[in-house]
Legacy VTK file of the C-alpha trace (Angstrom):
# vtk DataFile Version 3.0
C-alpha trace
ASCII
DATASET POLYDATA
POINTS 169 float
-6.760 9.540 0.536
-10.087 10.596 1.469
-11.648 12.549 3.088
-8.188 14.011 3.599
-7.055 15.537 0.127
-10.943 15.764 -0.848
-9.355 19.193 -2.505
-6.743 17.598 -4.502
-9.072 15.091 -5.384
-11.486 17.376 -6.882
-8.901 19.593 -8.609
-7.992 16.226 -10.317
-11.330 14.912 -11.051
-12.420 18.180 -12.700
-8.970 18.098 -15.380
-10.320 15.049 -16.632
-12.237 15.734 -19.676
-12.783 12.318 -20.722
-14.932 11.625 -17.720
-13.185 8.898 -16.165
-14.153 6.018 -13.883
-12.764 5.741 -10.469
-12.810 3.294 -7.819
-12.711 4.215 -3.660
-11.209 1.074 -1.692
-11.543 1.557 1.958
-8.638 1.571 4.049
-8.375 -1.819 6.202
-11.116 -3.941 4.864
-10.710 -6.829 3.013
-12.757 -8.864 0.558
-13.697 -6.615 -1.546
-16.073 -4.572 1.143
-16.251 -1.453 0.532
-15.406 -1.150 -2.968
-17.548 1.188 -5.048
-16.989 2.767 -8.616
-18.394 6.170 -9.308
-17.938 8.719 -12.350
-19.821 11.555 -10.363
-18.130 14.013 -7.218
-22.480 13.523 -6.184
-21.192 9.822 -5.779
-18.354 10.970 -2.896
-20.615 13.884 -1.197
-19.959 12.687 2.149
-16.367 13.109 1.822
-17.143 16.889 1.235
-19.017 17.165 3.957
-16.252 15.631 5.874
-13.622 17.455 4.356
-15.541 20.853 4.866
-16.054 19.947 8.759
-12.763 18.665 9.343
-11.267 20.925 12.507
-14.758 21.579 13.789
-15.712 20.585 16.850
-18.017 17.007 16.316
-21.151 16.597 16.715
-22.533 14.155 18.574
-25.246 12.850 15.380
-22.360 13.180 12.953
-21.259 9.742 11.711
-17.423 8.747 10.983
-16.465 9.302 7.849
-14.569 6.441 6.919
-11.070 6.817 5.106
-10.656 5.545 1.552
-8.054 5.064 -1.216
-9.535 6.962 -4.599
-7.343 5.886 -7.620
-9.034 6.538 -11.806
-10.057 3.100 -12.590
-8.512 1.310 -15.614
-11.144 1.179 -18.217
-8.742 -0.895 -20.747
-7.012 -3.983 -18.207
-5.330 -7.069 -20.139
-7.383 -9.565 -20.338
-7.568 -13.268 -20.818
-10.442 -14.959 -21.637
-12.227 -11.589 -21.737
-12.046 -11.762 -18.048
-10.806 -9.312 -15.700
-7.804 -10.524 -13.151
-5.270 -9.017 -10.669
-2.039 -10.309 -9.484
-1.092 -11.524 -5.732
2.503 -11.739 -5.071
3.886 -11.711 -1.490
6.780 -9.946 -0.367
8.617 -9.371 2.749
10.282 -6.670 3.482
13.295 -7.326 5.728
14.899 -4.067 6.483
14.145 -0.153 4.716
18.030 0.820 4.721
19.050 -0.617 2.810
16.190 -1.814 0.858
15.556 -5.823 1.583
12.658 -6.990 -0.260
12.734 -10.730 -0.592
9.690 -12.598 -3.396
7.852 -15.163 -2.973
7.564 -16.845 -6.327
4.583 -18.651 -6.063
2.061 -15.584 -6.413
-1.334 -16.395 -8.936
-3.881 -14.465 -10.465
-6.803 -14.317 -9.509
-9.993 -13.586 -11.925
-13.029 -13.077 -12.397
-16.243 -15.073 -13.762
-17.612 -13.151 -15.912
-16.686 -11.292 -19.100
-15.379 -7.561 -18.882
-17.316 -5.091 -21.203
-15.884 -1.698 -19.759
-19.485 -0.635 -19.909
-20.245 2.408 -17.991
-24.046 0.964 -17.058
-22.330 -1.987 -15.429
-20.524 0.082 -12.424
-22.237 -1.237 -9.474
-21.996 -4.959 -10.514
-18.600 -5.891 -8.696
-18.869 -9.441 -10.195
-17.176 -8.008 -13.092
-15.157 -5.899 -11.437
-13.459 -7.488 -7.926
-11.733 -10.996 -8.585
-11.885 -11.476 -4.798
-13.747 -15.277 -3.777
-15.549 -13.486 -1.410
-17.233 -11.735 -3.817
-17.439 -13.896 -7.099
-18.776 -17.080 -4.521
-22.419 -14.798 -4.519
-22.051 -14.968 -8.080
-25.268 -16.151 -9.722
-23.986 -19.626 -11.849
-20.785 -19.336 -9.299
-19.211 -22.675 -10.147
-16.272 -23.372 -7.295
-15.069 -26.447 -9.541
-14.060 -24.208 -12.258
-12.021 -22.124 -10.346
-10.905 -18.552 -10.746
-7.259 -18.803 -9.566
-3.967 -19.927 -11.880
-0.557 -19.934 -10.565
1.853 -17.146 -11.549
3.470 -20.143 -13.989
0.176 -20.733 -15.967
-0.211 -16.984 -16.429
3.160 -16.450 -17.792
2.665 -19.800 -19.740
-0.809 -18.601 -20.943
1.271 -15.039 -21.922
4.224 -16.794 -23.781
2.025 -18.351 -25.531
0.182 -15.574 -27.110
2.509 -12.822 -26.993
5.727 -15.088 -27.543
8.808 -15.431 -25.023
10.643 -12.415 -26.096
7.773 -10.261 -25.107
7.333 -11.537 -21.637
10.709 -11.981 -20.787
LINES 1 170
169 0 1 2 3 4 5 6 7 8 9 10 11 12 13 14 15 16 17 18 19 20 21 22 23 24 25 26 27 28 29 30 31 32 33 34 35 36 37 38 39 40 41 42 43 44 45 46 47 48 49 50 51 52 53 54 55 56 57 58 59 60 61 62 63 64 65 66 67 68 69 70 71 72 73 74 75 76 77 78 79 80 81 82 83 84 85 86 87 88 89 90 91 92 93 94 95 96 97 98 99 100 101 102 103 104 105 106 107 108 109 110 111 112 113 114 115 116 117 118 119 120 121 122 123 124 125 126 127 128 129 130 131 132 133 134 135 136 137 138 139 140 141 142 143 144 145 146 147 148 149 150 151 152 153 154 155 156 157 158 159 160 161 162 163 164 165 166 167 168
């Protein structure tokens, strides 16, 4: 969480050697907002600064920094099509002791429009990266008829189908 553990964050980022890509999601925001990739600490600087002023007395000209999930992006996702997707399933969570989770089987995937290269150079186009409607609707060639969205069924359909049942059971 950042600005928070901007220390452990660092100490992490600099024991990758393979230069990884990460992605910052901001904490309470929704459709897609927010979202950034970066492969550079220059890319998070105001989460030092932050970090490095947290305790001091604020300043009145000093903006809120505002708090963000940091997580090393997967360069390599399953794809179909050669698009990217992500999974929303509901749950609700009826009591912590003990543990009451109940599903809600109807989750789908959503994806999104364009093809997934992994290319470094392509960081800052979120088309290819966030499946969210909000964002693949500003999509240039954005067709809403074609739809981005199968049902949990279709996916595991589409799966069986290529991978074979014992796989995906």
């Amino acid at each position: 969480l950042l600005p928070q553990d901007y220390g452990v964050f660092v100490e992490d980022f600099k024991r990758q050697s393979d230069r990884p890509i990460w992605i910052a999601k901001p904490i309470g925001k929704a459709q897609g907002r927010g979202i950034f990739l970066f492969t550079e600490l220059k890319d998070v600087k105001l989460w030092k600064k932050a970090a490095e002023n947290r305790g001091n007395p604020k300043q009145d000209d000093e903006e809120d920094v505002e708090n963000y999930v940091v997580q090393r992006y997967i360069t390599n996702p399953y794809l179909v099509g050669g698009k990217k997707f992500d999974l929303r399933i509901y749950v609700l969570v009826t009591s912590y002791m003990p543990l009451t989770v109940w599903l809600y089987r109807s989750g789908f995937a959503r994806f999104s429009g364009f093809r997934y290269t992994g290319a470094k150079n392509q960081l800052k186009d979120t088309h290819l990266h966030l499946t969210n409607v909000a964002v693949q609707k500003t999509a240039p060639g954005y067709d809403r008829e074609a739809g981005c969205k199968w049902l949990i069924d279709c996916l595991k359909r589409y799966m069986v189908s290529v991978h074979g049942q014992d796989v995906i059971n």
